[in-house]
Every structure is written in C-alpha cells, then in structure tokens.
PyMOL CGO cylinders between C-alpha atoms (Angstrom):
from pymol import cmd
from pymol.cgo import CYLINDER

trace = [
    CYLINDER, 0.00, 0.00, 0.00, 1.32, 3.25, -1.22, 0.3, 1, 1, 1, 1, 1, 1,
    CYLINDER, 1.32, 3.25, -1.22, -0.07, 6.36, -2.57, 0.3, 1, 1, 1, 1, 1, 1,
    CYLINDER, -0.07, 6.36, -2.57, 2.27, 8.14, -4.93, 0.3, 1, 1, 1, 1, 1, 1,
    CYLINDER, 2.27, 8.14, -4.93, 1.60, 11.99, -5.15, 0.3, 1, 1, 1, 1, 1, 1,
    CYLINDER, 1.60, 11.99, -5.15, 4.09, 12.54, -8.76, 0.3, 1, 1, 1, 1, 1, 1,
    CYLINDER, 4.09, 12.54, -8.76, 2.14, 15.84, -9.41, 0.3, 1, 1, 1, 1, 1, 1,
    CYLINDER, 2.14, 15.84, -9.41, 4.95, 18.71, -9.35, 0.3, 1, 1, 1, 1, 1, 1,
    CYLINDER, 4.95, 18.71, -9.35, 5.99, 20.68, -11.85, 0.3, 1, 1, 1, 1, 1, 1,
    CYLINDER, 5.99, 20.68, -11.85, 9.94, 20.56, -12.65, 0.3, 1, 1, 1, 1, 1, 1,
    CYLINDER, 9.94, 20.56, -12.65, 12.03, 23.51, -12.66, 0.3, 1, 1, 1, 1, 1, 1,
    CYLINDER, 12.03, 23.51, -12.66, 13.44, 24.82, -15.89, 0.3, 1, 1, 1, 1, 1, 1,
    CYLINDER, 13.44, 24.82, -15.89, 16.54, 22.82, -15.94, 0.3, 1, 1, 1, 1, 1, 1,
    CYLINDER, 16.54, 22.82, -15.94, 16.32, 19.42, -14.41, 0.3, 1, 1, 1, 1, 1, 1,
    CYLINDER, 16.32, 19.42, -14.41, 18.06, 16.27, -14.57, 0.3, 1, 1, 1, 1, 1, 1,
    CYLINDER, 18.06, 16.27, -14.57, 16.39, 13.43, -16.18, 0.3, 1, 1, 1, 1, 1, 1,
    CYLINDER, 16.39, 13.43, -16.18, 15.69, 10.45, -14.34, 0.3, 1, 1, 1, 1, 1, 1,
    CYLINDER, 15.69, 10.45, -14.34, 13.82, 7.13, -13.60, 0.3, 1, 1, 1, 1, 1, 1,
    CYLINDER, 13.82, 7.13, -13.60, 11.35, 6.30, -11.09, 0.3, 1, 1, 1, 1, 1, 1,
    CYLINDER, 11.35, 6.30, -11.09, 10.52, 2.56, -11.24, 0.3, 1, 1, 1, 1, 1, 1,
    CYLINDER, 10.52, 2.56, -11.24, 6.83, 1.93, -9.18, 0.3, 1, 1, 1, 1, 1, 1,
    CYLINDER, 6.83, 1.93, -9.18, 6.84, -1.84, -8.82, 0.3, 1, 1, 1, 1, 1, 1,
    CYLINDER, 6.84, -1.84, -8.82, 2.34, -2.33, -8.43, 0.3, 1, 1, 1, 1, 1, 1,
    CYLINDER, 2.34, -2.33, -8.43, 0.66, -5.50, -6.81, 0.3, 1, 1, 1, 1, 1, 1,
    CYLINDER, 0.66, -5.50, -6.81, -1.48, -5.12, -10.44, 0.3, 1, 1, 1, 1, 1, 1,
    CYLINDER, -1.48, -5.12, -10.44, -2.14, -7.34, -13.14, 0.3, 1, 1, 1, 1, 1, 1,
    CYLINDER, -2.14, -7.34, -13.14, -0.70, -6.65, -16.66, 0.3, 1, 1, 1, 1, 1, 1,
    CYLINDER, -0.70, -6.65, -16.66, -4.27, -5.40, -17.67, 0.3, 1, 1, 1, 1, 1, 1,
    CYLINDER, -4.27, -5.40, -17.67, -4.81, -2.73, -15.39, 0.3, 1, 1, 1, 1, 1, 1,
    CYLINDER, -4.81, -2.73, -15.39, -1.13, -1.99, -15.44, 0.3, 1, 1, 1, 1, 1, 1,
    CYLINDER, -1.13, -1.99, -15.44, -1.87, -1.25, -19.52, 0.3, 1, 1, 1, 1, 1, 1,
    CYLINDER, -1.87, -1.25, -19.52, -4.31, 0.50, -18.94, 0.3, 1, 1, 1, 1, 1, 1,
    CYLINDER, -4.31, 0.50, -18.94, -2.50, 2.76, -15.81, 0.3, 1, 1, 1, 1, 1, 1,
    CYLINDER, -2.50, 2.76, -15.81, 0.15, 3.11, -18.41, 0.3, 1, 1, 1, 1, 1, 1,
    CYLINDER, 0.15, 3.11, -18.41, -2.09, 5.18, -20.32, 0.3, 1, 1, 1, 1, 1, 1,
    CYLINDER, -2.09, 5.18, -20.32, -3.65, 7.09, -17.71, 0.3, 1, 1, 1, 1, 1, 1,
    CYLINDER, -3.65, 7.09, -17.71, -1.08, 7.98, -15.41, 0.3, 1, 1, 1, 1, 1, 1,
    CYLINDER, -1.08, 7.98, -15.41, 2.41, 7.19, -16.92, 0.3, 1, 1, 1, 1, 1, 1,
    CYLINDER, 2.41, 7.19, -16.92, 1.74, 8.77, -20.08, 0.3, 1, 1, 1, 1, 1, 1,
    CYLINDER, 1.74, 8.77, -20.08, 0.01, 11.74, -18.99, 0.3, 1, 1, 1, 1, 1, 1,
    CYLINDER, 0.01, 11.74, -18.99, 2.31, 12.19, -16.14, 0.3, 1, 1, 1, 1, 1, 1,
    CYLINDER, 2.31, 12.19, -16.14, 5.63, 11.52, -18.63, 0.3, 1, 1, 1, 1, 1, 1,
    CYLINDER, 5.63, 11.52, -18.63, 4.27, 14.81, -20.49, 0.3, 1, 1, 1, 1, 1, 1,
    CYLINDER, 4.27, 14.81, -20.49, 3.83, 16.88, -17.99, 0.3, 1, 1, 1, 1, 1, 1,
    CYLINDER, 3.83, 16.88, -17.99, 7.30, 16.27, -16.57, 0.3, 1, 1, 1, 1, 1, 1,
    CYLINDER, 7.30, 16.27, -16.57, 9.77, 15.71, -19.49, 0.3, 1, 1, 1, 1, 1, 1,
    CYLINDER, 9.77, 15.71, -19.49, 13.50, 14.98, -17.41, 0.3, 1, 1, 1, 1, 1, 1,
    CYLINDER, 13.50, 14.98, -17.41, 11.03, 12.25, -15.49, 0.3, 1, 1, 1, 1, 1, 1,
    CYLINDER, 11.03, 12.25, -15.49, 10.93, 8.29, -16.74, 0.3, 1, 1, 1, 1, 1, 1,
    CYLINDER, 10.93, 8.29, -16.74, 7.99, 6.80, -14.93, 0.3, 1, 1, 1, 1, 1, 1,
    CYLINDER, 7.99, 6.80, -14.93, 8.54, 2.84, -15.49, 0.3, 1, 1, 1, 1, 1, 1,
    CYLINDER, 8.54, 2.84, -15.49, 5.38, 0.82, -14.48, 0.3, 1, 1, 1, 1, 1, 1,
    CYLINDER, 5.38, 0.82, -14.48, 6.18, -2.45, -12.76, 0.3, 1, 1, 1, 1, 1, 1,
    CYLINDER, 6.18, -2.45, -12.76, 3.37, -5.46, -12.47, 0.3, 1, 1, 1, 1, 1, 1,
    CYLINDER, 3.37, -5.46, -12.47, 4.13, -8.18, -9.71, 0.3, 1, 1, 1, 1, 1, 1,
    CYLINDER, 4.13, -8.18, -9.71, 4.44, -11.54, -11.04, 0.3, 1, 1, 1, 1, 1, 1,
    CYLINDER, 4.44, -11.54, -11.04, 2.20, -14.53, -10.69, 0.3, 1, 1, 1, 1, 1, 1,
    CYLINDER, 2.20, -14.53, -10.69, 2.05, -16.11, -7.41, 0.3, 1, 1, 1, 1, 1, 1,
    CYLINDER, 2.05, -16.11, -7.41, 0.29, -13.35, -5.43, 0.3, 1, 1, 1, 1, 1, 1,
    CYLINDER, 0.29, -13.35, -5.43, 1.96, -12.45, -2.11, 0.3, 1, 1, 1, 1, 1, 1,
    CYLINDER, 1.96, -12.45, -2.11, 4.84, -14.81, -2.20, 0.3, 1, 1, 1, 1, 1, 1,
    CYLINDER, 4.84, -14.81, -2.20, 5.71, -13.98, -6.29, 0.3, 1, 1, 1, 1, 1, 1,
    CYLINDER, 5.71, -13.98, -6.29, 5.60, -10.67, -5.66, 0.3, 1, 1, 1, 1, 1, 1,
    CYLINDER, 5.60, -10.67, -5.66, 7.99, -10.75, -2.28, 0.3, 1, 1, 1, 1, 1, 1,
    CYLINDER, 7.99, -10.75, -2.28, 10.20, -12.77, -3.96, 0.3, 1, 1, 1, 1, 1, 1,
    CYLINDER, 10.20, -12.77, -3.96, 10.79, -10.72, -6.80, 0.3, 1, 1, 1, 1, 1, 1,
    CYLINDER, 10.79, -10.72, -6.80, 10.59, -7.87, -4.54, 0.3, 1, 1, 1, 1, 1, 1,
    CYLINDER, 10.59, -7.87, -4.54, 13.62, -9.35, -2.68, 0.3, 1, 1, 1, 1, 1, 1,
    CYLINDER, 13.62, -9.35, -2.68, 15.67, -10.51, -5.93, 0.3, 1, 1, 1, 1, 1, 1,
    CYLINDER, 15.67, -10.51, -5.93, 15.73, -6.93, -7.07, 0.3, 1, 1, 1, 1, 1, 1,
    CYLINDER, 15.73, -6.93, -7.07, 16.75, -5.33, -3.94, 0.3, 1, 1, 1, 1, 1, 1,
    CYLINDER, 16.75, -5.33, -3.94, 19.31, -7.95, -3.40, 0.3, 1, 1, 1, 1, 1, 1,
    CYLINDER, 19.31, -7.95, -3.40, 20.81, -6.83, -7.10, 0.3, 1, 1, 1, 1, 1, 1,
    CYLINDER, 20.81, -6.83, -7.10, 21.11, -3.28, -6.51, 0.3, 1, 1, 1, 1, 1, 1,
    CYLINDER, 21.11, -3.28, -6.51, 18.02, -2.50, -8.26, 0.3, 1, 1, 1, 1, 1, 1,
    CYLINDER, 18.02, -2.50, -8.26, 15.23, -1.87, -5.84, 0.3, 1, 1, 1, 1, 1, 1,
    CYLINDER, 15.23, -1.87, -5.84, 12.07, -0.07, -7.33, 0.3, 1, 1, 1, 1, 1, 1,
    CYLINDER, 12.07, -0.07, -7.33, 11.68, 3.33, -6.42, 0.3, 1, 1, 1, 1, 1, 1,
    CYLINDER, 11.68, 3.33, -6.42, 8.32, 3.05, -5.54, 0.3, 1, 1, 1, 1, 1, 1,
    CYLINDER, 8.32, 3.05, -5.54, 6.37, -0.30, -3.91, 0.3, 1, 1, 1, 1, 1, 1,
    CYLINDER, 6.37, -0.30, -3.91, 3.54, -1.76, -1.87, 0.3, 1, 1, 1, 1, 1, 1,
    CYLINDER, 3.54, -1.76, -1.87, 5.46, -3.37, 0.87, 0.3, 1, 1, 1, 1, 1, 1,
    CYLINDER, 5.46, -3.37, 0.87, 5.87, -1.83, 3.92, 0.3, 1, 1, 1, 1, 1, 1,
    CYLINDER, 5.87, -1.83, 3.92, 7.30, -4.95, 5.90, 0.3, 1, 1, 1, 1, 1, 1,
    CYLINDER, 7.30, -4.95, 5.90, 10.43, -4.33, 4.15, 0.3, 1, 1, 1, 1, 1, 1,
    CYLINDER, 10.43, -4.33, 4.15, 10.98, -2.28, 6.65, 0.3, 1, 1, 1, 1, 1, 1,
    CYLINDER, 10.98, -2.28, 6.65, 11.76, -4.38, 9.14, 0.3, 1, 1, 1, 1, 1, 1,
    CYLINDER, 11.76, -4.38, 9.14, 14.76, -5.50, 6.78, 0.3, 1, 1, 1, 1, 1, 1,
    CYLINDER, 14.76, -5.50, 6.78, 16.02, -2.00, 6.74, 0.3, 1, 1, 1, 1, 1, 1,
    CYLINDER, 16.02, -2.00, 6.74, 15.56, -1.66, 3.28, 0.3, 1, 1, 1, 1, 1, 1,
    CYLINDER, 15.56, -1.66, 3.28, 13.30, 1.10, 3.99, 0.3, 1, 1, 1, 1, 1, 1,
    CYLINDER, 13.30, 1.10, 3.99, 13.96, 4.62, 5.69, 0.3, 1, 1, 1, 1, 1, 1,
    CYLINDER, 13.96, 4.62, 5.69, 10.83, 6.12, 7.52, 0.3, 1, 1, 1, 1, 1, 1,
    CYLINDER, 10.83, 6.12, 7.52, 8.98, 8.96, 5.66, 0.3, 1, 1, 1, 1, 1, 1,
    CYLINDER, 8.98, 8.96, 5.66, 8.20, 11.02, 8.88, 0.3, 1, 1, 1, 1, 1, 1,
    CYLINDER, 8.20, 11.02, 8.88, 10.26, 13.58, 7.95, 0.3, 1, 1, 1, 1, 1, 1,
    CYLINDER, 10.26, 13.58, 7.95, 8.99, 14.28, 4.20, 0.3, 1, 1, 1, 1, 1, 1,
    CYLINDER, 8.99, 14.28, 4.20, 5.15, 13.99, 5.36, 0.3, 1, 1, 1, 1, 1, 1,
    CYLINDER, 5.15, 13.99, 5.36, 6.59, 16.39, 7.84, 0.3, 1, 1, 1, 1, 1, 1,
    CYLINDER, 6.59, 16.39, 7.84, 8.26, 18.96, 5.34, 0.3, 1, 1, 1, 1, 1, 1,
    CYLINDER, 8.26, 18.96, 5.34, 5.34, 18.91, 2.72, 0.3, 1, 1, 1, 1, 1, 1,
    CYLINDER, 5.34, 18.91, 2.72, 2.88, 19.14, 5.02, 0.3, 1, 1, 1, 1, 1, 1,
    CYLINDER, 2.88, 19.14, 5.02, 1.09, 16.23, 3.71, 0.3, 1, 1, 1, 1, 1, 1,
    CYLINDER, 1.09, 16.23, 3.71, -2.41, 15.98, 5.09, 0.3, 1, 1, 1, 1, 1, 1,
    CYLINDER, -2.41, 15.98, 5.09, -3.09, 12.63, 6.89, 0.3, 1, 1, 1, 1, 1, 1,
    CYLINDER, -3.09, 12.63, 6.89, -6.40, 13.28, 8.41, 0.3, 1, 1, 1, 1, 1, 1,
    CYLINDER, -6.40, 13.28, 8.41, -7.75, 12.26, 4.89, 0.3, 1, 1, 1, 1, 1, 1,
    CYLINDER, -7.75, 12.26, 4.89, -7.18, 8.76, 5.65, 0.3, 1, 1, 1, 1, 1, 1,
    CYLINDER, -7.18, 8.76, 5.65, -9.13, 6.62, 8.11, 0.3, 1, 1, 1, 1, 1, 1,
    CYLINDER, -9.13, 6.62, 8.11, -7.22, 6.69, 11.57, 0.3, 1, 1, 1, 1, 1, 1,
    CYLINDER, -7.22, 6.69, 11.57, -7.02, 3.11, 12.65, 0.3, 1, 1, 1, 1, 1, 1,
    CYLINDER, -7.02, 3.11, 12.65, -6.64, 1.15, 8.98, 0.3, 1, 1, 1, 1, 1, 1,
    CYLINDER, -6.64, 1.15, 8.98, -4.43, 4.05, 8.24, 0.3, 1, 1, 1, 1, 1, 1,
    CYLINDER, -4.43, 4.05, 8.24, -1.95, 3.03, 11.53, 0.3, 1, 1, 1, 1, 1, 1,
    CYLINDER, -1.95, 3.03, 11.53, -2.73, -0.65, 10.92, 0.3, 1, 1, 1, 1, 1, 1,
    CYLINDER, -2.73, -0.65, 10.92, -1.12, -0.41, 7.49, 0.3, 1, 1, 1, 1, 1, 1,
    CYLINDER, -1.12, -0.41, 7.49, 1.30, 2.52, 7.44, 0.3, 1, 1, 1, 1, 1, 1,
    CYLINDER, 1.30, 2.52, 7.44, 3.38, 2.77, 10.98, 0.3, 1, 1, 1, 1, 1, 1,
    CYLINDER, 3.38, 2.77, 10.98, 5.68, 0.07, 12.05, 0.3, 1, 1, 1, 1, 1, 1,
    CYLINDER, 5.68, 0.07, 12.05, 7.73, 0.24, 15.52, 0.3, 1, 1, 1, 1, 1, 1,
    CYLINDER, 7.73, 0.24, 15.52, 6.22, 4.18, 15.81, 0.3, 1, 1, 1, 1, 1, 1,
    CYLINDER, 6.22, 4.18, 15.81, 7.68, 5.35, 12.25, 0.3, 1, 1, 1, 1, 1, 1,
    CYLINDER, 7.68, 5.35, 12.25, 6.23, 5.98, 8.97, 0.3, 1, 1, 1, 1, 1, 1,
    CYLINDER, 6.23, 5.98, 8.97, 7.01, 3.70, 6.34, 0.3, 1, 1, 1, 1, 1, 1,
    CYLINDER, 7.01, 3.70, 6.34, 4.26, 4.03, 3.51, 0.3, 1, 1, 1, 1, 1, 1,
    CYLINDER, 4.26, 4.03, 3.51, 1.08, 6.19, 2.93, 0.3, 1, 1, 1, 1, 1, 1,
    CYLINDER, 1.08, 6.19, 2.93, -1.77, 4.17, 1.74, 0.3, 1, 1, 1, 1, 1, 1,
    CYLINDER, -1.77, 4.17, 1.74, -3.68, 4.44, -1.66, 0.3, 1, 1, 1, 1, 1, 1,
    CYLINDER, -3.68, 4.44, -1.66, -6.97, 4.00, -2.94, 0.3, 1, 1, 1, 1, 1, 1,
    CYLINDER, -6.97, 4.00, -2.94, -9.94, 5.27, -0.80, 0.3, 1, 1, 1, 1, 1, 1,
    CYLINDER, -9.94, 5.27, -0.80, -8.35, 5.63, 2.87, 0.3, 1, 1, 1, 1, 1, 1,
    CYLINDER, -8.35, 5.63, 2.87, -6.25, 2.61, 2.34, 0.3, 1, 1, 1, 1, 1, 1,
    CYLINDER, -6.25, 2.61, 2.34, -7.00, -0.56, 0.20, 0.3, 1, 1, 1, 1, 1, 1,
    CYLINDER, -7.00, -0.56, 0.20, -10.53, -0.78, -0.61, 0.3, 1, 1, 1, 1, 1, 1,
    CYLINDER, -10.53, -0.78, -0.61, -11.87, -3.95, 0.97, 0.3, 1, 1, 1, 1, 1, 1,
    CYLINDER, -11.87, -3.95, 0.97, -15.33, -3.91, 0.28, 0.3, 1, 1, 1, 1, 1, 1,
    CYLINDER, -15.33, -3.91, 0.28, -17.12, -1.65, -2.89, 0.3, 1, 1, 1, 1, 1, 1,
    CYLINDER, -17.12, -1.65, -2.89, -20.40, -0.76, -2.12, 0.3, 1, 1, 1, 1, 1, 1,
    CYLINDER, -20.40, -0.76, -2.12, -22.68, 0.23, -5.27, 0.3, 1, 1, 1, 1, 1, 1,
    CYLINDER, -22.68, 0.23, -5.27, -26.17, 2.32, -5.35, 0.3, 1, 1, 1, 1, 1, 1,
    CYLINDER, -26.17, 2.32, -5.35, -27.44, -0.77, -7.77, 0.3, 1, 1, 1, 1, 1, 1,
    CYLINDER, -27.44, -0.77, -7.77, -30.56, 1.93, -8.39, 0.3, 1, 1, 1, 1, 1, 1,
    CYLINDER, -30.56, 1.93, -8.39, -27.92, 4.64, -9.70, 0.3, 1, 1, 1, 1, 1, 1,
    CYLINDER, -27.92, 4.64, -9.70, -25.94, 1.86, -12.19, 0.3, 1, 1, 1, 1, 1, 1,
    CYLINDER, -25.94, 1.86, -12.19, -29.17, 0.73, -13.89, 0.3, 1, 1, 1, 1, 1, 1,
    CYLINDER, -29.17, 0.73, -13.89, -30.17, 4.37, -14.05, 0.3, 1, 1, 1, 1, 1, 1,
    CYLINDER, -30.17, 4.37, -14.05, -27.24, 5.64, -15.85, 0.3, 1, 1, 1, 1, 1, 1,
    CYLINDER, -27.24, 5.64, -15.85, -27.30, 2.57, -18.07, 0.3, 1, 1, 1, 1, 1, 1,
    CYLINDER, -27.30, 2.57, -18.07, -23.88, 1.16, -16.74, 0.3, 1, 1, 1, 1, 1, 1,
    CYLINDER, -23.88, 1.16, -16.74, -23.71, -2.81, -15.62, 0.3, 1, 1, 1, 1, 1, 1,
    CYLINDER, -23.71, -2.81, -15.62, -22.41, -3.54, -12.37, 0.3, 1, 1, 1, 1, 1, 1,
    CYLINDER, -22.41, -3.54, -12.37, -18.96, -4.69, -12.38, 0.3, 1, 1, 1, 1, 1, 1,
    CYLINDER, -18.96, -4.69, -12.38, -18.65, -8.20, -11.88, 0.3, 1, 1, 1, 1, 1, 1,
    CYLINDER, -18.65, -8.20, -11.88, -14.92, -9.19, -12.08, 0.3, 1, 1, 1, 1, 1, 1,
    CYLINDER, -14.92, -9.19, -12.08, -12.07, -7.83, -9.69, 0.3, 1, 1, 1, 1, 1, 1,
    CYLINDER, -12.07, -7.83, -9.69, -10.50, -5.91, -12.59, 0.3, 1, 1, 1, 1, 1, 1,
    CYLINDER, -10.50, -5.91, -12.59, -13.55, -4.43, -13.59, 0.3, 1, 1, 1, 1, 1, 1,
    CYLINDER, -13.55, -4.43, -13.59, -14.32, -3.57, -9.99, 0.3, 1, 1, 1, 1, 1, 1,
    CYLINDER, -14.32, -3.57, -9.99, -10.46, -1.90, -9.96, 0.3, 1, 1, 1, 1, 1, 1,
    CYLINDER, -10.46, -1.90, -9.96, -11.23, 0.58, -13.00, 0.3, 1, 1, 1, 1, 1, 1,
    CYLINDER, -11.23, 0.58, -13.00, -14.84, 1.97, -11.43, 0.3, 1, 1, 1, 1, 1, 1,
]
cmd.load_cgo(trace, "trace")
C-alpha cells in the first residue's frame, strides 16, 4: 500500500531520471495505468521516466520474492507496496517528508491508516486508494441501472470503477 503523489511541476533545468513503481497489479490494469497515469504524467514532466512495474504470478509470495531478488541486485524499485520491508532496513521512515510537505493525513481513516502505514512508531508508507486498500465496494445498484452502466462483476472491472 502506497499512494504516490508525482504531481509537481519541474524547474526549468532538471536532470532526467527514472522512477521505477513496482504495483501488486495485473498486466491489464497496469496497460491500462500506463495510459492514464504514466503517459500523462511523462508529459507533464519531461527529465522524469515513470517505469510501471506489475508483480508476477504467485500473489503475495511472487511478488515478495521478486521484490527481494531486485533489492538484493542493486536494483530496488523506487516506488512499492510493501511496507514490511521495513523491518529489513531496506526502507527509511517517511516522517520527515510527510513532515516537510505538510502532507495531510487526516484524509485517511485513523485506525486502517496506523494498521497499514506505521511500524515500531515510524512511517514507512502512505496508503492508496480510498483511505487505504478498498476492501469492500459498495454500489447504489438503483444509480448503475439508471445511468445505463452494468455492475462490475470481475475484480478488474471492480479496480477501474
């Protein structure tokens, strides 16, 4: 869980660089956040690579694994949804920058937001999607049928309301 604010706009003259955001997504909804976000973002902010990531198959485990092979090379994403890494130092706390940009927390839900987010009294990720990750979608059915839309039935589709 990690919410990734890249909205700034670069100075004139700026080194170009890659950020690599390694997503617990499949490759459909990664295609389609290439469009969406990278792209659009990637415009906006010219010296800035944005490199979508997908985890592999094998949920949890494939993702952790792969997770640990590239931080074990010397090339950890920039970006990821694991904040038990922390715990293997390969983290550093994010306090301090929530701190600095005044980054509003209140927006979250208190308790899911500590549950997910703080580990041993630091910060170590800021959760995205809805408060944190959405574990139940609730629907006005009444409101779908109106508008003419079907209700989603699939976890993807349920990802891209």
């Amino acid at each position: 869980m990690f919410r990734v604010e890249l909205c700034w706009r670069a100075p004139a003259e700026v080194e170009a660089t890659t950020i690599v955001a390694y997503l617990s997504v499949s490759e459909d909804l990664l295609a389609r956040w290439q469009d969406e976000i990278e792209e659009p973002f990637e415009s906006a902010n010219p010296h800035i690579d944005l490199e979508l990531s997908s985890q592999p198959p094998g949920g949890e485990a494939g993702m952790r694994e792969k997770l640990q092979v590239l931080i074990a090379g010397g090339v950890p994403p920039d970006v990821w949804e694991y904040a038990t890494m922390a715990e293997n130092d390969w983290l550093i706390p994010i306090d301090a920058y929530v701190a600095r940009d005044q980054y509003d927390l209140t927006i979250f839900a208190p308790k899911l937001f500590d549950f997910y987010t703080r580990y041993d009294g630091k910060l170590w990720t800021i959760p995205w999607g809805h408060g944190g990750n959405t574990f139940v979608m609730a629907l006005k059915l009444q409101m779908f049928a109106e508008a003419g839309f079907t209700v989603p039935s699939t976890g993807l589709e349920q990802t891209c309301v």
